[in-house]
C-alpha angles and dihedrals in degrees: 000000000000133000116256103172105109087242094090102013111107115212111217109202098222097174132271110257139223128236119197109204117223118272096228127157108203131161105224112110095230117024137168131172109193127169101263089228109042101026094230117157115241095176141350143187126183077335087154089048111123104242140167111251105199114192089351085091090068085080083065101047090043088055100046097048089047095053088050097045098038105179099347099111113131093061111134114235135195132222126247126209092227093061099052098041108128131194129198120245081266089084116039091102086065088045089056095038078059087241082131136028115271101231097057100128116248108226108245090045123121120271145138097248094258115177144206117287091005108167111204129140122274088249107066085040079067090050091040092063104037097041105039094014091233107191093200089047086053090043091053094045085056096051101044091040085049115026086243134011095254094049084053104044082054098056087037087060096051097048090051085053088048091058097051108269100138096172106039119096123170135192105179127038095222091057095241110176112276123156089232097045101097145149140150137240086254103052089047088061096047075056100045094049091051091045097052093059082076108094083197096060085032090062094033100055090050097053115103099194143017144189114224105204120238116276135211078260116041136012123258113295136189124246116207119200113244094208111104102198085069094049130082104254149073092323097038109139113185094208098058124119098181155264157149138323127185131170128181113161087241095047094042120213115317131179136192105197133174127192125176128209119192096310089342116109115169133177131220124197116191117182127185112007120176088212123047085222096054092071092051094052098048079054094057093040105048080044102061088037092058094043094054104064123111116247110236141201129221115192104225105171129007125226123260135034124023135208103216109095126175132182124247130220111253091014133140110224117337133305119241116200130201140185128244098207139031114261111230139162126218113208136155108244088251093052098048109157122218094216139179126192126215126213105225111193118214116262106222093042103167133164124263094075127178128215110261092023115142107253098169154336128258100199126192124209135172133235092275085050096253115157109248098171136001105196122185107222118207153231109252094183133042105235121213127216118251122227094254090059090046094051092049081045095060089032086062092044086059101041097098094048092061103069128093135023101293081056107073102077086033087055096038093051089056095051093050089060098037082056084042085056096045099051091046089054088049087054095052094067122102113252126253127222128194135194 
């Protein structure tokens, strides 16, 4: 255990670093790259701007359902007719105007043919809607995770407010055009990075086909992936993990991509591209820029002595500490971290002490308080323990001794040689003249 009140916590001013975000010239309207794992921003452009995000919303819907389901993917699950209800473009003012729900399908939309009372495990619904970006898979997802759509578009709006998207608001879970149904390339990232801790969508958005079993309605049937960096062809791109593409003519094409390198996982979010292929491009782009850089090292503290001391209880003198390594922290010029390290002093910090013992912990975090290092300091000097702490250390062996009745002689008899002890040690030091 280790101190942590800023009374002994010694604060170490490391520097505050630079980052240099990524010259990139791309076409979508609002774009962001982060690193997948430690959200940092590599590079943005209009990221804040309020945009339509078209089947992109289908990420959201896809993390919220699986944080309410957890492991429970091969339920069966049955078909309402309310979730697969569909209108014709006829009839979208009403749809805007709230005359009728906002997640009734539009035919011509995209979907995987479910039909009423359609019985398939929870599990292909998942594929059906990633991979083929099936509206009515994403509609009956809704309606078995929360009871009905609307239930769950509420709780889905509150979860995406829990993890920090402050300017996202969604009122169906396909991403079908409404005026109100909004969100920004930053706050789908902040979407696509929760959503990538899940080894489940991990494994789901790279996937480039899928079976769908065959159903008490319809025969097996194959799912394609509709993301084209994952595909052979013109846009392949051999580092991509996923993940969503999404396309409405007033939303434009819009793409949420992740590709990985060694450790490196990073995110793109493209809204609102003219061309289907732009999207793709930026993708590609931001991608290789960011790859490309040069990992780099900052020196932060060297081995050896330090300089920070404190003194021990029971201690004679003070203890010195040192470190046995360099402290250094390893960054890509876009992700450059402005960091600070704390000195935490040992709790049960007690003389005697031995050389080498560990004493602390200098920790470095990073300006969203992740941990960087976590470095023991030593003790550079062994620490011997002074009379006084010595004499409290046998009174205490004796303490329990001491009560009762049977305790007194025992008790006096000790006095008397503690006071033997004291006045031998008085005679052992040197005398003092003065004149």
């Amino acid at each position: 255990m280790y101190y942590k009140t800023l009374l002994i916590a010694c604060l170490l001013t490391c520097g505050l670093l630079s980052a240099k975000p990524l010259d990139v010239d791309v076409l979508g309207q609002s774009v962001i790259l982060i690193n997948g794992e430690t959200g940092q921003v590599l590079f943005e452009k209009n990221a804040n701007a309020i945009q339509f995000p078209a089947s992109t919303t289908k990420v959201a819907t896809a993390l919220y359902a699986l944080n309410q389901v957890g492991h429970r993917l091969d339920e069966m699950v049955t078909a309402e007719q309310d979730a697969i209800a569909s209108i014709t473009t006829a009839s979208l003012k009403r749809q805007e105007e709230g005359k009728i729900p906002p997640y009734w399908l539009l035919v011509g939309g995209t979907h995987i043919g479910i039909k009423r009372d359609e019985t398939m495990p929870l599990r292909a619904l998942f594929y059906g809607m990633m991979l083929a970006s099936g509206n009515d898979a994403a509609n009956v997802i809704a309606q078995h995770v929360g009871g009905t759509i609307t239930d769950f578009m509420k709780g889905m709006n509150v979860y995406l407010k829990s993890l920090g998207c402050q300017n996202t608001h969604f009122v169906n879970p396909s991403g079908l055009h409404l005026t109100d149904h909004q969100t920004t390339a930053k706050d789908m990232s902040i979407i696509a990075q929760e959503a990538m801790k899940n080894p489940f969508f991990r494994q789901i958005v790279k996937t480039t086909s899928y079976l769908r079993p065959e159903t008490n309605k319809q025969p097996a049937h194959m799912l394609t992936q509709t993301n084209r960096l994952l595909k052979q062809g013109p846009y392949y791109y051999p580092k991509a993990i996923g993940i969503k593409t999404g396309y409405y003519s007033k939303a434009g094409h819009a793409l949420v991509a992740a590709a990985q390198e060694g450790d490196r996982m990073l995110i793109a979010i493209i809204l609102h591209c003219t061309e289907r292929g732009d999207a793709f491009k930026d993708a590609i782009k931001l991608f290789d820029t960011a790859f490309k850089e040069p990992l780099q090292v900052r020196h932060l503290m060297s081995k050896g002595t330090q300089k920070y001391n404190v003194k021990v209880k029971g201690g004679k003198g003070v203890l010195q500490t040192y470190l046995s390594d360099d402290i250094t922290v390893k960054f890509y010029p876009s992700e450059e971290p402005s960091v600070k390290a704390v000195l935490n002093w040992k709790e049960d910090l007690i003389a005697p002490l031995e050389k080498d013992s560990i004493v602390g912990t200098i920790v470095v975090r990073d300006e969203r308080g992740r941990v960087l290092k976590e470095v023991p300091l030593l003790a550079l000097n062994a620490l011997e323990q002074t009379f006084a702490s010595k004499f409290q250390d046998q009174l205490g062996e004796y303490s329990t001794l001491l009560k009762g009745k049977k305790g007194y002689a025992l008790g006096g008899l000790v006095l008397v040689m503690i006071g033997l002890l004291w006045w031998i040690n008085k005679r052992r030091r040197p005398a003092t003249s003065s004149y």
